[in-house]
N, C-alpha and C positions, 0 to 999 in steps of 0.2 A: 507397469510397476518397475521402479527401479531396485536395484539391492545394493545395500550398504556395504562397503567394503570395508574391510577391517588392517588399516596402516598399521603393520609391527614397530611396537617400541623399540629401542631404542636401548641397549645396556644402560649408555652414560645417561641418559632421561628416566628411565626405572629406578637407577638406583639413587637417582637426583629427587623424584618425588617420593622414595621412600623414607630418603634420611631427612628431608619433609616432614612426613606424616608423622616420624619419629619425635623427631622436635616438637614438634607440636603436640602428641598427646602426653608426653615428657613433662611439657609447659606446666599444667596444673598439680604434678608431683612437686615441683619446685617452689611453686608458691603454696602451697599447703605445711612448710617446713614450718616446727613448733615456733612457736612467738615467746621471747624470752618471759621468764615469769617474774611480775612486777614483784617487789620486796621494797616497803618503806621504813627506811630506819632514822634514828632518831639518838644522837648522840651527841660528845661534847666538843667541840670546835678546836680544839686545843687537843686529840685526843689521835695519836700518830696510829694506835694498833684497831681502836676501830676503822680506821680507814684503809689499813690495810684488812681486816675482814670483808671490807664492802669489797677492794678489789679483788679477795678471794670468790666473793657472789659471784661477781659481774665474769671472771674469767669461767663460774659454770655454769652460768647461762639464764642469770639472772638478771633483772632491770632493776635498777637501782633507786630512789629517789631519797634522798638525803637532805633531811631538817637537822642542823647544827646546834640546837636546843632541845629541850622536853623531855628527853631521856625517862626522868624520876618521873611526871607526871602524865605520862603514859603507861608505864610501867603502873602506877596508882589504880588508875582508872581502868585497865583491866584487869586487876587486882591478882597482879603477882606479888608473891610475898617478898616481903624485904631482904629476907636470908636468901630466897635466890638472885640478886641481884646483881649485876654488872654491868658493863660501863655503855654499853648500847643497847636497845631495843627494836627489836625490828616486827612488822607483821605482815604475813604472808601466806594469802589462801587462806585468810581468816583467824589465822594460829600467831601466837606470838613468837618470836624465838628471839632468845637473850639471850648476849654475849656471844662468845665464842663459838658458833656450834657449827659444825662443820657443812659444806652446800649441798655432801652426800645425804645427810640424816636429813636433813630440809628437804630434800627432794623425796627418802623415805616416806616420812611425816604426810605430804604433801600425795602422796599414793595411796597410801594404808589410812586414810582421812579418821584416824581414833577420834573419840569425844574426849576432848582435852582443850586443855586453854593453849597450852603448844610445848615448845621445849626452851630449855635451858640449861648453859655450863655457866654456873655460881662462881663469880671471882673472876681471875685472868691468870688462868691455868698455862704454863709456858709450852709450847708444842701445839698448843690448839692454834686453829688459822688464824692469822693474824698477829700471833703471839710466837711465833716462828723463823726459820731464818737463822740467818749468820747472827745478825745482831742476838740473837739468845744460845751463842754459842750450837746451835745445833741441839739442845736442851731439847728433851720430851718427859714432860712430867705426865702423870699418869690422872685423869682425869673422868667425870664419868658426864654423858649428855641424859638430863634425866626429861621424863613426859612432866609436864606440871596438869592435875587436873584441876577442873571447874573450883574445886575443894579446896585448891591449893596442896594438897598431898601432890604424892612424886612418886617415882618408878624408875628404875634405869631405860632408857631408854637403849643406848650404845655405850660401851666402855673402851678407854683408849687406858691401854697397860705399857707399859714400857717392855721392849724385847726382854725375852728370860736371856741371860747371859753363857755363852758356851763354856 
């Protein structure tokens, strides 16, 4: 019978297969990192402040895909009302979301999954993203993101108020 003998490692080799093993089961935390959330919107080609909302999506982690027409008749056909209406349409996670409305509340929305048709800021309220910026002076008009439901009715969803003044 012979007996196995047992060679000592080796510090530099120990800690060479442990930062190793490290990497390695590190590996599948890394590619598991969220996958941006698709967002397709749909607005008018000629229209500077929806395209700055997209780039407000896409800088929070949004995917973007962008049709330069349709706007109105998407907005139709899932039959948001005409009152709430503005100059983009977007949907996302199954929800609509019109205009301006911020990538925070969209991600809200997108959590809290309410039975709703989605959200919407009515018009192009200056302060909301997109509508922002030097170009609006710095301007923050006070505006409200309302839930639109199935019915068409609304709700606030989030309200954006102007600081109270000291």
């Amino acid at each position: 019978m012979t007996s196995a003998t047992t060679t000592p490692i080796s510090r530099r080799t120990w800690l060479a297969s442990s930062a190793a093993f490290l990497a390695a089961s590190a590996l599948p935390l890394a590619t598991t990192a969220a996958a941006p959330t698709p967002v397709e919107v749909w607005k008018d080609p000629s229209c500077g402040c929806c395209k700055d909302w997209v780039d407000h999506m896409q800088a929070n982690g949004f995917q973007v895909t962008v049709h330069e027409t349709g706007n109105n008749a998407v907005r139709a056909r899932l039959g948001l009302p005409q009152k709430l209406g503005s100059c983009h349409t977007a949907l996302v996670g199954g929800y609509l979301v019109e205009g301006h409305v911020p990538a925070s509340d969209v991600r809200a929305l997108l959590r809290q999954k309410p039975k709703a048709l989605g959200l919407a800021v009515p018009g192009m309220p200056v302060g909301s993203p997109g509508m922002d910026g030097a170009v609006y002076g710095e301007r923050r008009d006070p505006y409200d993101v309302l839930l639109v439901a199935h019915d068409g009715s609304t709700r606030v969803f989030k309200s954006y108020h102007k600081k109270a003044s000291s």
